[in-house]
Phi, psi and omega in degrees: 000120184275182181165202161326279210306286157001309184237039152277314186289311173299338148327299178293286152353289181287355168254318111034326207249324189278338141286327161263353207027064134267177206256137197301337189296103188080333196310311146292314177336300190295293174307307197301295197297252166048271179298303148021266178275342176071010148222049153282019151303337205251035150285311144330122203290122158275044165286327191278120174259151169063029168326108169290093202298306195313332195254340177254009153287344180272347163286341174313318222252342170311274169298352154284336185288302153311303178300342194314121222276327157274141184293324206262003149273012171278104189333162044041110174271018179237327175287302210249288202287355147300291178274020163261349171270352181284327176267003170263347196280321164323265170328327189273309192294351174277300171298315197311327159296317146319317178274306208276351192264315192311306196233016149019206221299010180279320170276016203289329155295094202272334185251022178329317193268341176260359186071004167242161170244202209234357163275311172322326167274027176243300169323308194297340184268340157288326148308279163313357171273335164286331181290308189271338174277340170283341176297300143336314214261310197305330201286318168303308196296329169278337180301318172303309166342309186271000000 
């Protein structure tokens, strides 16, 4: 029966994924032996420099917590899982000037791996805010019409 729980585990999985860049196949497994073996740094997407190792193993456990193969061991995604991501989105936005003062103009495109930079997502969002009021004004001006 799909449902919540269905796409809590899959939740989990795609936060699994976003931290090692592997491929979904095993993929808890690996990690969980890993945490284990006591080497899951080298579990870790290396694209990534300087893994604050401790928040994202406690995000692993996070997402293993998801994965979990009974539905009824999968975490409340409003209860558990919503504010541990909220306190990992803390931590990242609490460090991140820190990091951008740390490794300066060598990271300065912060959004490098998706192709925008955070001015391309000011532009895209000011077009689209003309796109959807030019979208609007045509759609009103055809409602008078009729």
């Amino acid at each position: 029966m799909l449902g919540t729980k269905s796409d809590i585990y899959s939740l989990g999985i795609m936060l699994l994924q976003m931290i090692t860049a592997k491929p979904p196949m095993g993929l808890s497994h690996h990690v969980s032996k890993s945490i284990e073996k006591g080497t899951f740094r080298e579990m870790l997407d290396p694209a990534v420099e300087d893994w604050p190792v401790e928040h994202a193993m406690h995000f692993a456990k996070l997402a293993l917590q998801c994965a979990e193969m009974r539905r009824k061991d999968r975490p409340d995604l409003g209860k558990v899982i919503l504010p541990e991501l909220n306190k990992l989105r803390d931590f990242a936005d609490d460090n991140m000037p820190m990091m951008m003062m740390m490794f300066g103009a060598r990271n300065n495109n912060v959004y490098s791996r998706t192709g925008f930079s955070s001015s391309n997502q000011d532009t895209m969002s000011d077009s689209q805010s003309m796109s959807y009021e030019s979208n609007s004004n045509s759609s009103t001006s055809s409602l008078g019409k009729m």
